[in-house]
Structures are given as structure tokens and as C-alpha cells.
VEXLUM-13415 format. One line per 3 residues: their letters; for each residue z negated, y negated, x of C-alpha. Coordinates in pm, whole numbers, plus 50000, padded with zeros to 5 digits. Example, Ala and Ser with C-alpha at 12.3 -4.5 7.8 and 13.67 -1.06 7.14 Angstrom:
BEGIN
AS	49220/50450/51230; 49286/50106/51367
***
This chain:
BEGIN
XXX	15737/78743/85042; 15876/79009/84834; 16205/79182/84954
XXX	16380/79105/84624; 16373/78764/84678; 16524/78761/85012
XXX	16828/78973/84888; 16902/78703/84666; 17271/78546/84711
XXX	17209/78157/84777; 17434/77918/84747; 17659/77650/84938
XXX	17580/77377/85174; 17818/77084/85132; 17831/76880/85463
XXX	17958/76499/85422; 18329/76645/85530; 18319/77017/85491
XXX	18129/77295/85310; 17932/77582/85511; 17777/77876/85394
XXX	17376/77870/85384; 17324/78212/85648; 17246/78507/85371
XXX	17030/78809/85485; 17056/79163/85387; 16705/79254/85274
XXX	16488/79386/85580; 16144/79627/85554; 15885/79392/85468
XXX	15565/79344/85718; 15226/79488/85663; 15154/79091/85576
XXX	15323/79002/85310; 15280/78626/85137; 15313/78609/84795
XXX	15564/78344/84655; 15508/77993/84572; 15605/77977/84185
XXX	15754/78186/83973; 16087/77927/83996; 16444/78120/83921
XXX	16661/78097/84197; 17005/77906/84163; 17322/78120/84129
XXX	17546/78161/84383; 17792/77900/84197; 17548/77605/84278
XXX	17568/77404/84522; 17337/77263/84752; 17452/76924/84971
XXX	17345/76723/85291; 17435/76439/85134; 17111/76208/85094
XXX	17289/76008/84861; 17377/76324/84599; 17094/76358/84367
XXX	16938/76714/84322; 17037/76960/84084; 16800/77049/83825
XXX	16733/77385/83991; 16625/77172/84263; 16411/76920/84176
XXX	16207/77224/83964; 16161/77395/84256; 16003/77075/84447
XXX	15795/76985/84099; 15627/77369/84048; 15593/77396/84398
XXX	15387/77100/84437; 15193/77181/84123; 15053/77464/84346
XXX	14946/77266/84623; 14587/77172/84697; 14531/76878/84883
XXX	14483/77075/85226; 14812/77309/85119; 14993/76956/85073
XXX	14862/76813/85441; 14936/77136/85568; 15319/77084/85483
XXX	15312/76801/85702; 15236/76998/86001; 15468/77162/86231
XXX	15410/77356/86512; 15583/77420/86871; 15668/77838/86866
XXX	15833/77940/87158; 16199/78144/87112; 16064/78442/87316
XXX	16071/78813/87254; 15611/78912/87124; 15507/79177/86976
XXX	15310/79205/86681; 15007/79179/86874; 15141/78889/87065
XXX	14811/78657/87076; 15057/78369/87044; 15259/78496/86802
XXX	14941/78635/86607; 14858/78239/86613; 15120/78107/86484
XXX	15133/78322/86203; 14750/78292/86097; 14854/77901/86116
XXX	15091/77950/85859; 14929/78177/85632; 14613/78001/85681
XXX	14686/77652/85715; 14978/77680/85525; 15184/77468/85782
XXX	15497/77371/85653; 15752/77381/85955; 15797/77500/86294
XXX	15973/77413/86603; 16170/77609/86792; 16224/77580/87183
XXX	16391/77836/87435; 16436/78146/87405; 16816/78357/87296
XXX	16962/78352/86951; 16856/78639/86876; 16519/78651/86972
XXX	16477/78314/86799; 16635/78404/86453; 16424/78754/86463
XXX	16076/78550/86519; 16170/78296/86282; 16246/78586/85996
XXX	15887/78725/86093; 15733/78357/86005; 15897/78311/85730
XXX	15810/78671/85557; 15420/78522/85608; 15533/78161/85460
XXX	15423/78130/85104; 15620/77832/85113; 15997/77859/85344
XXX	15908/77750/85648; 16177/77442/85693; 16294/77475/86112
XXX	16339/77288/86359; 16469/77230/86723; 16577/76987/87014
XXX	16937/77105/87037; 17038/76779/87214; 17365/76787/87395
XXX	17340/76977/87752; 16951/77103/87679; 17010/77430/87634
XXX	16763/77562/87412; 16869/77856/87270; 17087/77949/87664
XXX	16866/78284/87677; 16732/78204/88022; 16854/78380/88356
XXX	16691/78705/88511; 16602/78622/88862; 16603/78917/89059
XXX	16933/78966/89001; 17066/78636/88916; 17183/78738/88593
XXX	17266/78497/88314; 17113/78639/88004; 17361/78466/87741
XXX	17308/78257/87450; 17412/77956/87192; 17721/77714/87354
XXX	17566/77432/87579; 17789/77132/87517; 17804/76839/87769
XXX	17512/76616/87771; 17531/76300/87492; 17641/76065/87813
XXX	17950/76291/87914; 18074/76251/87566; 18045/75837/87566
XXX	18214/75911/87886; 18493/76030/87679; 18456/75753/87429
XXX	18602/75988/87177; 18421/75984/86810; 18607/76317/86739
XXX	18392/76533/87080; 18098/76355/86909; 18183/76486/86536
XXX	18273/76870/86695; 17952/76876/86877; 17751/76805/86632
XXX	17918/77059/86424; 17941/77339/86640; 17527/77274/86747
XXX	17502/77239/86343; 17700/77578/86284; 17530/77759/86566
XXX	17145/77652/86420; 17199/77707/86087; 17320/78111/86209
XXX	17004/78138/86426; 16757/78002/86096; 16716/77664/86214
XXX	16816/77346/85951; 16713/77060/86168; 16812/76931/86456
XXX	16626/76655/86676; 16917/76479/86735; 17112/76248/86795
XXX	16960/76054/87033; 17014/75699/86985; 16874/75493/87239
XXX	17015/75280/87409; 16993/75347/87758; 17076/74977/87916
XXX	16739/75062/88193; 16887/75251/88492; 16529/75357/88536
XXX	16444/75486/88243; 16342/75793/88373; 16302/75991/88019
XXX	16630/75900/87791; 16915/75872/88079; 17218/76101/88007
XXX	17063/76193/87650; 17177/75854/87543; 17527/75789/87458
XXX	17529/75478/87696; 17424/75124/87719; 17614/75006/87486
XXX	17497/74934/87101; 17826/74940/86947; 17925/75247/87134
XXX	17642/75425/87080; 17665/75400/86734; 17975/75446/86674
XXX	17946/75838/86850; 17592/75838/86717; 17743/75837/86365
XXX	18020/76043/86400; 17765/76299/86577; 17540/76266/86213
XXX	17852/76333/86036; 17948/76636/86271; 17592/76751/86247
XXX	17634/76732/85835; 17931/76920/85825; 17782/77195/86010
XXX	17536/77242/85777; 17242/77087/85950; 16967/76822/85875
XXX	17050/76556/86175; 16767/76330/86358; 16798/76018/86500
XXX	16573/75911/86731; 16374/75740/86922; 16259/75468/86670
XXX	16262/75158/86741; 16422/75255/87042; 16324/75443/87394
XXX	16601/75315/87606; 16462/75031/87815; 16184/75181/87978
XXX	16062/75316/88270; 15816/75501/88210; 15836/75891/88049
XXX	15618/75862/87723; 15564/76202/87843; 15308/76117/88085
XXX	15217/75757/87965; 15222/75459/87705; 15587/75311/87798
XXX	15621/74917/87746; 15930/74757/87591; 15920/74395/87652
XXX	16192/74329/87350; 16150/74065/87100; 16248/74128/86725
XXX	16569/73958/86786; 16643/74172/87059; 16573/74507/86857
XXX	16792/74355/86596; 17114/74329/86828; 17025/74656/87040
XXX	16806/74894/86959; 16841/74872/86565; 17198/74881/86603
XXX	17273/75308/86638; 16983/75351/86429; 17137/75127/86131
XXX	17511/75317/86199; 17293/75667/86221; 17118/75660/85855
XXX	17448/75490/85729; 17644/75838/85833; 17371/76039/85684
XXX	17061/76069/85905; 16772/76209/85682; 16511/76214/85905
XXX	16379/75937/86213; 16197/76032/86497; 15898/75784/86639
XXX	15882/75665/87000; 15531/75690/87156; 15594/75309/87279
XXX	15462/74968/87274; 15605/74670/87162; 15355/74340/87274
XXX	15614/74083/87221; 15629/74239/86833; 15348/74396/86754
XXX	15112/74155/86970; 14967/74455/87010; 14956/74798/87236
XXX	14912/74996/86942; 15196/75297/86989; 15531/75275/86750
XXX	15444/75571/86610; 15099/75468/86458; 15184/75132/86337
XXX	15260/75057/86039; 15458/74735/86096; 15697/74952/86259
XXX	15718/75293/86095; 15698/75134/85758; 15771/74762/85785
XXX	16049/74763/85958; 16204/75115/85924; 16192/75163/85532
XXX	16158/74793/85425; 16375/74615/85674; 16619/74921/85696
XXX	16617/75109/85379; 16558/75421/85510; 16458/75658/85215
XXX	16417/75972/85491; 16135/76200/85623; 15985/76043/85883
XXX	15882/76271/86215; 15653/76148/86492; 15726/76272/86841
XXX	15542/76543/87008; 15165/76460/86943; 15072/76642/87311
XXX	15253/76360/87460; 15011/76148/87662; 15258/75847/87524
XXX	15011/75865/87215; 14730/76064/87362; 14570/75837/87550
XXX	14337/75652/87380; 14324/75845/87065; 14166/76129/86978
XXX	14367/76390/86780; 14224/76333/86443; 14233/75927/86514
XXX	14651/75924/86593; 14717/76204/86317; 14545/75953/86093
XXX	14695/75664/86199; 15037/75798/86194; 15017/75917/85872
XXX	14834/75545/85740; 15160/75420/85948; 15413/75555/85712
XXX	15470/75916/85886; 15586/76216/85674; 15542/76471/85957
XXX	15288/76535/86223; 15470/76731/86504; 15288/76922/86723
XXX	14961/76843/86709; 14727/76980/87001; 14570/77154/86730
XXX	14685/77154/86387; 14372/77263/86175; 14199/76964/86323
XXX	14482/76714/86238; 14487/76886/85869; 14114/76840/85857
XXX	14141/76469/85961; 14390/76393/85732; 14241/76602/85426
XXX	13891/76407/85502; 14063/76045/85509; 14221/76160/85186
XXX	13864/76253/85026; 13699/75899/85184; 14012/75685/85005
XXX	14123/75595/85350; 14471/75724/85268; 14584/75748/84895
XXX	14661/76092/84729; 14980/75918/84640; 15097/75896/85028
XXX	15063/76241/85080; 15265/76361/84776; 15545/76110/84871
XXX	15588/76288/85200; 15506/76653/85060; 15847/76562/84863
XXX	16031/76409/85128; 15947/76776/85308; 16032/76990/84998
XXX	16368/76856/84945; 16455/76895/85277; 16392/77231/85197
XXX	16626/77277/84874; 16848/77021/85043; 16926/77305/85315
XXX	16944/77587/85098; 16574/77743/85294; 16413/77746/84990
XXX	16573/77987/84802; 16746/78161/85111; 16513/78224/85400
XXX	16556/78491/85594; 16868/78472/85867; 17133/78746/85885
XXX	17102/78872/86249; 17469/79066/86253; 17650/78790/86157
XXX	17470/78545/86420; 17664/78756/86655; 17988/78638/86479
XXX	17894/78272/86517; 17665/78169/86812; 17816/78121/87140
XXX	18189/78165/87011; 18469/78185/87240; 18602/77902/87049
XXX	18295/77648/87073; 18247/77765/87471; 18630/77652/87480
XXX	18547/77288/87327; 18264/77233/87569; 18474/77323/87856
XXX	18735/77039/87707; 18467/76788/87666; 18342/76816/88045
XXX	18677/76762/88192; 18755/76442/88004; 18369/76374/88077
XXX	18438/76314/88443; 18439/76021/88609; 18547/75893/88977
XXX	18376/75589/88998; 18527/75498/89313; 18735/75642/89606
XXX	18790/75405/89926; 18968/75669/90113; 19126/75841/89877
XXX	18980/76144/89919; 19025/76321/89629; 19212/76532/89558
XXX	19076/76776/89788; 19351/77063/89863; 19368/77167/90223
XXX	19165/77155/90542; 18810/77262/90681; 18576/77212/90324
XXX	18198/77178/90387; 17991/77202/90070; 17653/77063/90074
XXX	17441/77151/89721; 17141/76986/89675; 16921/77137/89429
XXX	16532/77203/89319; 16432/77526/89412; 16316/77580/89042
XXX	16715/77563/88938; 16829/77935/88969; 17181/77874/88823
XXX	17270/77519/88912; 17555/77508/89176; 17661/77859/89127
XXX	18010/77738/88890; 18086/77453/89113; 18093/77683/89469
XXX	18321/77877/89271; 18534/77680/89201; 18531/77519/89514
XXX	18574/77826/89717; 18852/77988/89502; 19088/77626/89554
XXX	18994/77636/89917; 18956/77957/90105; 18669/77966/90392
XXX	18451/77667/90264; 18132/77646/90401; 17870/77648/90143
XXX	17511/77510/90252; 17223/77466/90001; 16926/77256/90043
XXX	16639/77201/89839; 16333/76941/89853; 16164/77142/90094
XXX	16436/77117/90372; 16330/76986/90678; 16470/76787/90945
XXX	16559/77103/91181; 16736/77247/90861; 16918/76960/90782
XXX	17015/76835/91142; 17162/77240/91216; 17391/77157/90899
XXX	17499/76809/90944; 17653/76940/91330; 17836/77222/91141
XXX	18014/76974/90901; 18068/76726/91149; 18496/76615/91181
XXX	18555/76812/90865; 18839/76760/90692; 18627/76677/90340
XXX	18251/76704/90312; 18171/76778/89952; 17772/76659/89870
XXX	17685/76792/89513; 17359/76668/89403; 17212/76858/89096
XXX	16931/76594/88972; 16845/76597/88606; 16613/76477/88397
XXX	16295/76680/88315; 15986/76580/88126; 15719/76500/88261
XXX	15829/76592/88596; 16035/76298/88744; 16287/76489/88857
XXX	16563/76216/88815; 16578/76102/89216; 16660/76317/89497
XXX	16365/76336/89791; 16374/75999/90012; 16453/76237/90324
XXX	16716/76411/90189; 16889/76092/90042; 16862/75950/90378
XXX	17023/76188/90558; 17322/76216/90264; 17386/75843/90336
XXX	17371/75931/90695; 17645/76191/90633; 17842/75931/90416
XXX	17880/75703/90702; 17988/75942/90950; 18207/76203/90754
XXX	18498/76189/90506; 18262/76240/90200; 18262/76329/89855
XXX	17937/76271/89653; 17942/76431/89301; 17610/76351/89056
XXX	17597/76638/88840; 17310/76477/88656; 17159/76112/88682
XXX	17506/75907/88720; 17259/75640/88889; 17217/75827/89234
XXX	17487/75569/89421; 17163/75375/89408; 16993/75615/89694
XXX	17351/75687/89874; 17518/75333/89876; 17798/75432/90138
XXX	17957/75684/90008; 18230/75596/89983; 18405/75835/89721
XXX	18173/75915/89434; 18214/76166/89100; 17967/76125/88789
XXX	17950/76426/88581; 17618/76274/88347; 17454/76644/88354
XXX	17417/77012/88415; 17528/77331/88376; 17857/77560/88399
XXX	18104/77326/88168; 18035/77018/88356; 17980/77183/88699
XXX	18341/77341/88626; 18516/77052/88529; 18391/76846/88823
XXX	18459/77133/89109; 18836/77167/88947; 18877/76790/88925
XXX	18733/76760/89299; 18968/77019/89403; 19314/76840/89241
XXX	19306/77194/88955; 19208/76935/88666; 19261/76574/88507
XXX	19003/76284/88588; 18988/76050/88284; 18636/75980/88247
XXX	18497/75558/88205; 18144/75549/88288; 17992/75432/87975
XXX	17682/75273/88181; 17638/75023/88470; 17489/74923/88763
XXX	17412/74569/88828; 17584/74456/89187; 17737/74830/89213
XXX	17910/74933/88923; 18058/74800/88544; 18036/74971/88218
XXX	18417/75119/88184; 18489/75196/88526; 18618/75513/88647
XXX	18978/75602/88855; 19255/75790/88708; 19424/76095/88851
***
């Protein structure tokens, strides 16, 4: 793409409360590759605007960019904008073989989006400026910058332990209905907004809005805002409207709803047992409130529904659902995005051309992921030339794609400034508002013998972790150890042993407080939302014997495997913000505020949670 065009001044984004600035590049040496623009279209002045909004219609400069563009478009160019790839946010050299793929899929193939996953700002906004110099279209991009996943933390040099920096990792969606607050919603969806839009990426793949009302549901858990519908939307929307004013395309998902499951979709076809009535009062409910604040795009759920479908058939390839019910029932007038395609959730049973077919006969805009996309394009391109699918249905979602694209300003503004990321990603400020958000996060579900505060006495800390978690438990000894000097700090992992644990449990034993912090979270694919049977065992043992203090930092629902302790702290997920808050809150140095915005049949309500 010429240089010319990237030194071009674009315009404004207009979120639904506040105006951003698109991120502006100086112009950068060109690569050896260089794709040639789409059209010869002028580019908007810098006095234009460009908004969010999916109710504003598009300004004339706009909708002749979508029209010439399309004009261009063969059929396979056109599928080819409906396919996005997973890139990786790593540092690769020009002769990177994965890199070197990615970019003969979008020169080639003509892709028309990626997705971004882990890796540091920087190395992230500099890889997607390399794709989008090859793009003949502007790549639109995307990433899963949920709440708490930390996709753009940089990552953590082992040998030494080092943390290697990155974007602002905000408590997880289920800390902030611990808050109940709409306004931590509305900030963190900003911020996350702000901090994309800096690193190149417009979309963001969230809010989750399921409705987590399965204590087993061993996929959604603290990604969802709670179990309840009302709740959930109500922080689901203000998150859309946060997201919006940050300057970024926001995503609910997982439609018709993931939360009452157990089983990852991941590794298998989940079932949902709910009948339309059901959806209508629960699932549908944050979904409705989410497109009402603004959502302009829905991600599928690789689910069945039997008791509406009558069927097996996956959410994401039926047309009942994706169309029927989505755009007819709901008036959704949104790009439509299915879930990743590797997932087994849709896998089994259908080949890769078969479920990128279906999906897009089902009402799907975008294909994400596909195992491999030239043989998705090629399936859909061939349905297309056997009247299968209608010409028509393509160009319909080759729109929807393109005005994402002038929507966010990518279209005539590319390439991401990498100076003045530094000025915007991981800001003391935004590091400041997480920090907030954990401590009003945390809840003390109960506390028979009033054991916390903690400020005085012979401290045993007991962190149970995966060995795979470098950094998890570091914050929260801290803390512990600076309120309380001389705590004992043991950490076990799923490969303790009985000799292991038995030498620790007669260290602890008549201390004054024994502290167990369990780091469980949720990982995909993996399971990873239980601690090990032995290990749980002995923690209950512990609780029964010793003055003890369990704290989830992750899966609230661990009281399940530990039912007498008798003093337990829910901080709904991971990392150095919520392992803060809950060590200072432990330790008397902070406020506990927190309602649980979950329950447990027999053990626990939705709304409970001590003061002090």
C-alpha cells in the first residue's frame, strides 16, 4: 500500500458518549511487498467524522468507499473478506514461516480480518502494521480482550521471573457484577476500547453475555457477569457503551447463550436443555440490552439446543437460530461472527468445508478461524457457483464487513502510530482503575470465627497453584508478608504428594491464622476450574483443624470441594489487581464490599457477602 496513503490525516471516531481519535501513523519505509490499493476512492478530510453509532447512517465518503470497493471484488475476493485468521502477537521475522503464512493468506486469499491473541503492545501493533502494508483491502482487527484475560500482558520471562509488561488487565467480568456498579462496567470497556484502538485493533470479542446460572459450567464462569439476566444486562450494556466510547467495535456473545452448560465447547458439542420460553426470560435477555446499547457484531455458541431446534445441529450452523431468531425475532442488523471454527464444539461431525457452508447458509457474516482458510473460501466460492448459496448472501455480509471498516476509521487510516501507543497502553491511570475495581470486587462470603481481619500472630500461607502459573501468588505473598512480618509461605502444586503435604500441615499446626489461597481459573480446553481431589482433601482437612482462611482467586465455586472452611474470600479471578486487593483486604489494609453476584444451591445466595 503506497506510503502516501498511510500519511493521510483520518478523521474522528464518535463513541455513543464521547469522541476518540482514530490512532494516525507517521508514514513508515514501505516493505519489499507492497499491495496495491483497492480503488482509486479520495480519502475523507480530517473534518469528517466517522461514528460507532449503528444507528448514524454513513457519510457519503463512506458508503463510496464500501460501493467501489466491492465493485472490485471477485466472488473469491468477496468470500475471502469473510475470513479471519488467528495471528499470534509475537515478535517473527520476515522469514518467520508463520508470519510468511499469514501474509501469503492475505495477499493471496485476500482474507479480510485477523485476530489477534498474546503477545505485548508493541509487538502486536508492529505485526499488525506489517499485515496491513500487504492488505489490498485494510485488514479490519480483532481480539478477545475480555476482562482479566490478558491478551496483550506481554508474557513473563522465566528464568528470571521477570514480568515483561503490557496493556492494563482489568478484573475479570464477574468481579465487576461483584461490584454491581454500571459505571466499572462503562470504564472498562473504555479503557480496553482506548488501549485496542492504540495497539491497531477495532474489535473486541466482548462482552460476554451469558448467563452463568450452571456452577459447572466449566467454560463461561467468571467471564460472565453473573447469574442473573437483569444484572447481566444491565453491566453488559453499560460495558457496550464503555466499549463505544473508547472507540471500539464491541461483541456480544455467546448467542443464544453459553451459560448453562457443562461442558467446554472447546473440547465437545455442549447441550442446553432450555426451551424457547426459557431463552426468552434468560439467555435473550443481555443479548436484547447488548444490541440496544450498541453491539454491532454477535458471536455464535458451538451449542445445541434439542428442546428448540429438535435437533443437534450446532447454534452456529442453524439457521433457525443465527437467522430466525437473531435478526428476525431480535432485529439485529449486525455482522454476525461464528466462534472459533478449530473448536471441536463444531468440529465434530463436520468437515471444514461442510460447517463453513452451513454457517454461512445459517445467516453468518464471518468465518473465524477456520482450520484452514483456503479450503473454507473454496467451499464457500463452490456452493456459490452450484446456487447452493445466493450471490446476494455473500454481498450482504461483504457490506456488513466493509462498513465495519469505514465505521472504525481502518479504511482510510491503517497503519498504528507505535510512539504514541506508549502514551496510551498500560497508563498509570487505567492500572489505577483496575486496582479500584478489585478491591470493591471482593467478597467474604462468610466468616464463623471472625477471622478476618488478620493483623497479628504466627501467619501460615498455603498457595495452591498449577505449576504452569509462573506469576500467580507472587502479589498476594507480598502483601501478606509486608502486613505480617515472618509469615510462612508454602506453595503446592498438583503434583504434591502426601509426604509434602503432611511436612506442611505439622508446620502450620496451632497457628494463629492459616491463610489457603487457591489460584484455580478457567482455561480452555484444559479443565482447570477444580483443584486436584488430594489436595482439596487435605485443605478441608486443614479447615477443620486450624483457624483458616480460604481465598478463591479464581472459580468463586471452590466452597464446593472445601465445605468447612469456615471463613471464605471470593476474588472471581487472577492476576496482580485482584490478588492485591484480596491479600490487603485479608490482612485488615483494605475495604471488603463485594456481593457475590452468583449462588450456590444449599451453600450460598446470590447477594451475599460480609462487610468490613
Amino acid at each position: 500500500m503506497p506510503r502516501a496513503r498511510h500519511a493521510i490525516v483520518a478523521a474522528l471516531l464518535v463513541g455513543a458518549c464521547t469522541s476518540t481519535p482514530v490512532v494516525v501513523a507517521t508514514p513508515e519505509p514501505a516493505p519489499a511487498v507492497v499491495a496495491q490499493p483497492v480503488a482509486a476512492v479520495p480519502t475523507p478530510a480530517a473534518s469528517q467524522i466517522y461514528t460507532l453509532d449503528p444507528a448514524a447512517p454513513l457519510t457519503a465518503a463512506q458508503q463510496r468507499w464500501i460501493d467501489s470497493t466491492i465493485a472490485t471484488l471477485s466472488t473469491r475476493e468477496r468470500v475471502g473478506q469473510m475470513v479471519w485468521r488467528w495471528v499470534l502477537g509475537d515478535y517473527a521475522s520476515t522469514g518467520d514461516s508463520s508470519l510468511a503464512l499469514a501474509l501469503s493468506e492475505i495477499r493471496d486469499l485476500g482474507i479480510g480480518g485477523v485476530t489477534m491473541s498474546l503477545g505485548s503492545p508493541i509487538e502486536t501493533a508492529a505485526k499488525i502494521n506489517t499485515m496491513q502494508r500487504a492488505s489490498r483491502v485494510p485488514l479490519i482487527v480483532s481480539s478477545d480482550l475480555e476482562p482479566g484475560l490478558g491478551r496483550l500482558e506481554g508474557g513473563v520471562f522465566s528464568h528470571y521471573l521477570t514480568i515483561a509488561g503490557g496493556a492494563t488487565v482489568f478484573p475479570q467480568a464477574m468481579a465487576i457484577g461483584a461490584t454491581g456498579r454500571e459505571q466499572d462496567a462503562y470504564d472498562v470497556g473504555r479503557i480496553i476500547g482506548t488501549e485496542a484502538r492504540a495497539v491497531g485493533i477495532q474489535i473486541n470479542f466482548a462482552p460476554t453475555v451469558d448467563v452463568n446460572n450452571n456452577p459447572s459450567n466449566p467454560v463461561i464462569n467468571v467471564r460472565s457477569f453473573g447469574e442473573d439476566p437483569a444484572q447481566v444486562a444491565r453491566l453488559a450494556a453499560a460495558f457496550v457503551r464503555g466499549s463505544l466510547a473508547g472507540g471500539a467495535i464491541a461483541t456480544a456473545k455467546h448467542f443464544p447463550g453459553h451459560g448453562d452448560t457443562d461442558v467446554d465447547s472447546h473440547v465437545g458439542l455442549p447441550i442446553v436443555g432450555s426451551t424457547r420460553a426459557q431463552l426468552d426470560t434468560v439467555e435473550l435477555v443481555p443479548f436484547r440490552a447488548a444490541i440496544a446499547a450498541g453491539a454491532q457484531m454477535v458471536m455464535t455458541a458451538h451449542l445445541a439446543l434439542p428442546a428448540v431446534l429438535d435437533s443437534s445441529t450446532p447454534a452456529t450452523l442453524s439457521p433457525a437460530i443465527m437467522t430466525s431468531l437473531l435478526r428476525d425475532t431480535l432485529g439485529f442488523r449486525g455482522t454476525t461472527i461464528t466462534d472459533a471454527l478449530t473448536m471441536e464444539g463444531v468440529g465434530k461431525g463436520y468437515s471444514q468445508e461442510e460447517s463453513a457452508v452451513l454457517a454461512v447458509k445459517a445467516g453468518v457474516d464471518v468465518l473465524l478461524m477456520p482450520r484452514d482458510a483456503r479450503r473454507a473460501i473454496n467451499a464457500v466460492v463452490e456452493a456459490v457457483d452450484r446456487g447452493e448459496i445466493p450471490a446476494a448472501v455473500i454481498e450482504r455480509s461483504v457490506r456488513r464487513i466493509l462498513e465495519l471498516k469505514v465505521r472504525t476509521g481502518v479504511a482510510f487510516a491503517p497503519i498504528t502510530d507505535l510512539e504514541r501507543l506508549r502514551t496510551i497502553v498500560g497508563a498509570p491511570e487505567h492500572r489505577a482503575l483496575a486496582n479500584q475495581i478489585a478491591e470493591r470486587a471482593i467478597t467474604l462470603l462468610r466468616d464463623n470465627g471472625n477471622l478476618v481481619p488478620v493483623r497479628t500472630g504466627r501467619v501460615v500461607l498455603v498457595q495452591y497453584m498449577p505449576e504452569t502459573e509462573l506469576k500467580a501468588g507472587r502479589r498476594f505473598q507480598a502483601e501478606v508478608q509486608a502486613a505480617v512480618r515472618g509469615a510462612r509461605v508454602f506453595k503446592i502444586t498438583p503434583r504434591s504428594g502426601a509426604a509434602e503435604l503432611d511436612s506442611i500441615a505439622r508446620i502450620l499446626r496451632g497457628a494463629d491464622r492459616v491463610i489457603l489461597a487457591a489460584h484455580v481459573r478457567r482455561v480452555e480446553g484444559e479443565g482447570r476450574n477444580a483443584i486436584p481431589a488430594n489436595i482439596a482433601t487435605w485443605m478441608n482437612g486443614i479447615a477443620a483443624r486450624e483457624r483458616t482462611i480460604f481465598v478463591a482467586l479464581g472459580n468463586p465455586y471452590l466452597i464446593r470441594q472445601v465445605p468447612r472452611v469456615g471463613t471464605y474470600v471470593m476474588s472471581y479471578g487472577v492476576g496482580d489487581a485482584l490478588e492485591r486487593a484480596a491479600a490487603r483486604a485479608v490482612m485488615g489494609q483494605g475495604p471488603i464490599t463485594g456481593r457475590t453476584p452468583v449462588s450456590l444451591p444449599g451453600v450460598f445466595a446470590r447477594g451475599a457477602g460480609l462487610t468490613r
